[in-house]
C-alpha positions in Angstrom: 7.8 17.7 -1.0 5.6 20.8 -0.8 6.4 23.7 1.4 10.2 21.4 2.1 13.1 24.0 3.1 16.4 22.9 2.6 19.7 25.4 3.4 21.6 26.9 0.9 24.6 29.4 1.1 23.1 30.5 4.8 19.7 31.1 2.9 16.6 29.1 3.7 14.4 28.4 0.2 12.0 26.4 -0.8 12.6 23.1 -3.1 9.5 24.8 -4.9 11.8 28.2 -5.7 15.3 26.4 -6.6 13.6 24.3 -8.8 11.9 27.5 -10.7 14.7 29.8 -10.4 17.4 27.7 -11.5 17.6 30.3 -14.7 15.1 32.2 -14.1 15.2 36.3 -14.1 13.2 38.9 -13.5 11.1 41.0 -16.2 12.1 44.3 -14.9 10.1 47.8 -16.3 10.6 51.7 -16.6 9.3 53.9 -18.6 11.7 57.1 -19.4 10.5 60.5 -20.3 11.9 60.9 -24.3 13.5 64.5 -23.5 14.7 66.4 -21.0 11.5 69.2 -19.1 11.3 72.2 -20.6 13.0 74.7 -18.8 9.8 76.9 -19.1 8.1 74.7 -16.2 11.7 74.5 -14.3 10.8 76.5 -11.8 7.9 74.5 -11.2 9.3 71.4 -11.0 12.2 73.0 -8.6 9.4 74.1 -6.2 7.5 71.0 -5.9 11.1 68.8 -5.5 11.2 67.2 -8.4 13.5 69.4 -10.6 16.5 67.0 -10.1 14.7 63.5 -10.7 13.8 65.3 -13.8 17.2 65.6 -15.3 18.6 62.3 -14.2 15.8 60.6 -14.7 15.9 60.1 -18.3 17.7 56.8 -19.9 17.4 54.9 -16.9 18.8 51.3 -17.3 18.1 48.5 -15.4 20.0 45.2 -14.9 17.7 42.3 -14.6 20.5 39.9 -13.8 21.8 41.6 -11.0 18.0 42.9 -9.7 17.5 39.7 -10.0 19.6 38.1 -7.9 19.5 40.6 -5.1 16.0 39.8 -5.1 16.7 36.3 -4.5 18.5 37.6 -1.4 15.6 39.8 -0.5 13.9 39.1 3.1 10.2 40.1 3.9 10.4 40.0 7.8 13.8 42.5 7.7 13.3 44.6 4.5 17.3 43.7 4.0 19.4 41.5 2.0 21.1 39.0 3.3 24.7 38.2 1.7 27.4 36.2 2.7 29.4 39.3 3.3 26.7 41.0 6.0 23.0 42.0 5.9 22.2 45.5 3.5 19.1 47.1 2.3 18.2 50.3 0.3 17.6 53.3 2.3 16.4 56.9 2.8 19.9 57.8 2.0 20.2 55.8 -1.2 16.4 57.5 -2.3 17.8 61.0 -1.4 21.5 61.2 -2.5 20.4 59.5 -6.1 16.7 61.3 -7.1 17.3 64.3 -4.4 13.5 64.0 -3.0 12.7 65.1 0.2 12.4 63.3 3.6 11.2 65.7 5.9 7.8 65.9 5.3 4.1 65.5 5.5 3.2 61.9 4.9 2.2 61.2 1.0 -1.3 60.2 2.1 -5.3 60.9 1.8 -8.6 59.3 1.9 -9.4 59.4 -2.4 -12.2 56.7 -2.2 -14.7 59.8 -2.7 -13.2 61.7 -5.1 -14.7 62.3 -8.5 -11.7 61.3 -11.0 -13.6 62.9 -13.8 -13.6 66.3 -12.0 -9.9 66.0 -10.6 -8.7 65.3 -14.2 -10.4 68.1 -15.6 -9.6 71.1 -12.7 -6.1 70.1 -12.5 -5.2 68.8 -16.0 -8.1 70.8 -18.6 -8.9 67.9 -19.8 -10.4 64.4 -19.3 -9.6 61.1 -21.5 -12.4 59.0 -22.7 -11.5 56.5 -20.7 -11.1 56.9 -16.4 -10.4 53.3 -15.3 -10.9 53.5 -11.4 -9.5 56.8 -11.0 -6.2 55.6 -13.3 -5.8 56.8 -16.8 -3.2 56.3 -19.8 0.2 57.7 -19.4 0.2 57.5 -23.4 -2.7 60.3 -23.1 -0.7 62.4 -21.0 2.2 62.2 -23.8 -0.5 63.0 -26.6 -2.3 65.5 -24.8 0.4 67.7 -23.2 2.7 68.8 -25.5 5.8 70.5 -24.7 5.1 74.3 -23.8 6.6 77.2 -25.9 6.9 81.1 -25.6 3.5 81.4 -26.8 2.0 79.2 -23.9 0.1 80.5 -21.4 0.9 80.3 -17.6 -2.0 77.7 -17.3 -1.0 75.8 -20.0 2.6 75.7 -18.4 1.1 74.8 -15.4 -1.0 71.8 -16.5 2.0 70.8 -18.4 4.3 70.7 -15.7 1.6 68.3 -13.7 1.5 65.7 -16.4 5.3 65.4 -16.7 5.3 65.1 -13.1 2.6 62.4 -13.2 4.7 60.4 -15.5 8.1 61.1 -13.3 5.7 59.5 -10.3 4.5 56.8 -12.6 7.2 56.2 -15.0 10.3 55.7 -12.7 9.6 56.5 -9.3 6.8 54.6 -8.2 5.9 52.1 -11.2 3.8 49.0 -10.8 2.2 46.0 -12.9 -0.1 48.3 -14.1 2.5 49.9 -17.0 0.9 52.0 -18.9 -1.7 53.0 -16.0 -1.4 56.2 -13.6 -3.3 56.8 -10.8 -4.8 60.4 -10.2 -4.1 60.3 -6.3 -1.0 61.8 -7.4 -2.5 64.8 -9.3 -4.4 65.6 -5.8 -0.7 66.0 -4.2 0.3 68.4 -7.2 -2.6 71.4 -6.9 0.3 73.9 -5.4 3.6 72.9 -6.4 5.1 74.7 -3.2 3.1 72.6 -1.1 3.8 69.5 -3.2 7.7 70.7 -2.0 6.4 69.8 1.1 5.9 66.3 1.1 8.1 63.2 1.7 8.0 61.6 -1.7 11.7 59.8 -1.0 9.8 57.9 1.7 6.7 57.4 -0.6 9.1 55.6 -3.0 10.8 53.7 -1.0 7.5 53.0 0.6 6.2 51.3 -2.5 9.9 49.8 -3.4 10.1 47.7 -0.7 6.5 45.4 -1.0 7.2 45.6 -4.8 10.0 43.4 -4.4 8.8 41.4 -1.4 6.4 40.5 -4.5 8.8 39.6 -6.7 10.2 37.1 -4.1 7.5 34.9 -5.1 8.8 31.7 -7.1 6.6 32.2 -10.0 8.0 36.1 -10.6 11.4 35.8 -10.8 14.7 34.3 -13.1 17.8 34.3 -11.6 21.1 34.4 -13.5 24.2 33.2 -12.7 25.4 36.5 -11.4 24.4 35.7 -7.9 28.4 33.4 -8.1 29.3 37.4 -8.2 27.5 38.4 -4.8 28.8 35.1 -3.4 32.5 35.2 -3.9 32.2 39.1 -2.5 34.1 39.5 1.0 32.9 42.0 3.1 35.8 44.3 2.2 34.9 43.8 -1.0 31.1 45.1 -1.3 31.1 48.6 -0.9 28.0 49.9 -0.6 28.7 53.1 0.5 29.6 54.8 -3.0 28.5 58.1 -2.0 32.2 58.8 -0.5 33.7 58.2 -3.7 35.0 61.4 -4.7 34.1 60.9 -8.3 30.6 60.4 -7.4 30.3 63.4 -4.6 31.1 65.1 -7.3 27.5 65.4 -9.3 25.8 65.0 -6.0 24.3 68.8 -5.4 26.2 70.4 -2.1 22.5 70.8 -0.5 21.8 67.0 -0.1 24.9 66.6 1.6 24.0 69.2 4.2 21.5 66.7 6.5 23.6 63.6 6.3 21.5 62.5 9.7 18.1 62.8 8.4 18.4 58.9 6.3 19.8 57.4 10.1 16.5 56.7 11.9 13.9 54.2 12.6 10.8 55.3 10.9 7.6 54.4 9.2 7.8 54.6 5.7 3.7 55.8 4.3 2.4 56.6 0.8 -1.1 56.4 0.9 -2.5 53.1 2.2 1.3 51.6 2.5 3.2 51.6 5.8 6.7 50.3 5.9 9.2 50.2 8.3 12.5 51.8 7.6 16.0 51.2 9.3 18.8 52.6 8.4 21.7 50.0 7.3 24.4 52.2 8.3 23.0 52.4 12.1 23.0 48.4 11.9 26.4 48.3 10.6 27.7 50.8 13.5 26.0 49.5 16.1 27.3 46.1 15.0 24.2 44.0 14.5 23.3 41.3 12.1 19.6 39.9 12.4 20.2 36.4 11.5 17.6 34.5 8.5 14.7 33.1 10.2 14.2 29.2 10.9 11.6 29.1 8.2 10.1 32.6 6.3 7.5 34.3 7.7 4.4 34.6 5.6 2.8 38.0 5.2 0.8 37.6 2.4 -2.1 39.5 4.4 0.3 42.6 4.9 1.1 43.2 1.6 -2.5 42.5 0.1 -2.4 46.8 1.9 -1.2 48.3 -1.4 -1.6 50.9 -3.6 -3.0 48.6 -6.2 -6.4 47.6 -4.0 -6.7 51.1 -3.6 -7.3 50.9 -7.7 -10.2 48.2 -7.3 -12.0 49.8 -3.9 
């Protein structure tokens, strides 16, 4: 029976989705940066924020069975996941303490429906590929193009260097999409000065474009579960920890100076990178304060929200 909800382990789905995602898991993609940044464009990368994500950044693994299944558990109306242990979500705090972006900043947004890619490219970067597909071009060209700087370079060169490696940072791990092998040059016009680049909130920009990336993948068609979602089930509440950050052994490799604003991840705000606007709450204020917004009767559908993403902005 089409559009038929039947309950399952306090979770409303479709007959449609437990009949597609009886084994069904997600395809999940990142692109890592071969080596580490060459510490001739560190100070660069240290004054636009980025400095850190660089160095951890590289050999990211993902685990499709577990995405997976938290995915299954993902609601669009709360942003959260709902468990049989309590509601969680990923927050500011999550973004901040693991990449070390900043929060407080100018919003990560601009009008770019007038710009002249060609001309961006070729100010910012020296260069223009032979192929500009709606203001997105190959992240293989940046690789080809921009080779690692040596003593011999030249503070432009250096400069344009450090640009493209951030581009594929943005586009690689931080904010990837559908489009693989595709980065959009909106980014390039955040990174003319790296000091005011510094000055943006990129962690909300990612999670900005985290959360109605996996509201997509909610849909039946995108996603496999495994049978790790038994795991997430059997978990009492005393069990999931997901506040990690106090584990000693992980403080540890977290720099002293994202520890110093532990306050700044704990608020209602509105997550925006360009033409994206999220809500953000805290899980740890919803946790103190007690509360637990229960799963909706039937899920709301907000297919006309999330149509307001970064990929019509590629097609406008």
């Amino acid at each position: 029976m089409a559009g038929e909800l039947i309950r399952f382990d306090d979770k409303h789905i479709s007959v449609e989705q437990m009949q597609m995602s009886v084994d069904r898991i997600l395809q999940c993609y990142i692109r890592n940066i071969a080596g580490p940044p060459s510490l001739l464009i560190k100070d660069y990368l240290r004054e636009a924020g980025f400095w850190h994500v660089a160095m951890i950044g590289r050999g990211c693994k993902l685990d499709p069975k577990l995405i997976s299944a938290l995915i299954e558990r993902w609601r669009l109306e709360t942003h959260t996941f709902h468990l049989s242990c309590g509601e969680y979500t990923i927050t500011l705090e999550d973004v901040h303490l693991q990449l070390g972006l900043l929060v407080n900043g100018d919003a990560v947004t601009r009008s770019v429906h007038s710009a002249d890619w060609g001309v961006v490219c070729y100010e910012l970067l020296g260069a223009i590929p032979d192929n500009v597909n709606g203001g997105r071009i190959e992240m293989g060209w940046l690789r080809d193009t921009f080779p690692e700087p040596d003593d011999d370079s030249t503070e432009l060169e250096k400069i344009r260097y450090a640009r493209a490696y951030i581009l594929q940072i943005i586009k690689g791990y931080l904010m990837p999409d559908l489009s693989r092998n595709l980065v959009h040059l909106r980014w390039l016009l955040k990174l003319v000065d790296f000091r005011a680049a510094g000055e943006f909130s990129w962690r909300s920009a990612v999670l900005a474009t985290l959360y109605p990336e996996m509201c997509g993948a909610t849909r039946p068609n995108k996603a496999k579960i495994g049978d790790i979602r038994l795991l997430l089930e059997q978990r009492s509440k005393a069990q999931f920890q997901w506040t990690s950050y106090e584990d000693p052994a992980i403080r540890v490799v977290i720099p002293d100076e994202y520890l110093q604003n532990l306050n700044a991840w704990h608020v209602k705000v509105l997550l925006v990178n360009f033409a994206i606007v999220e809500m953000h709450q805290s899980d740890r204020v919803l946790r103190q304060l007690g509360f637990r917004q229960p799963i909706p009767v039937a899920p709301e559908v907000l297919d006309d929200h999330h149509k307001i993403n970064l990929r019509q902005l590629h097609t406008d």
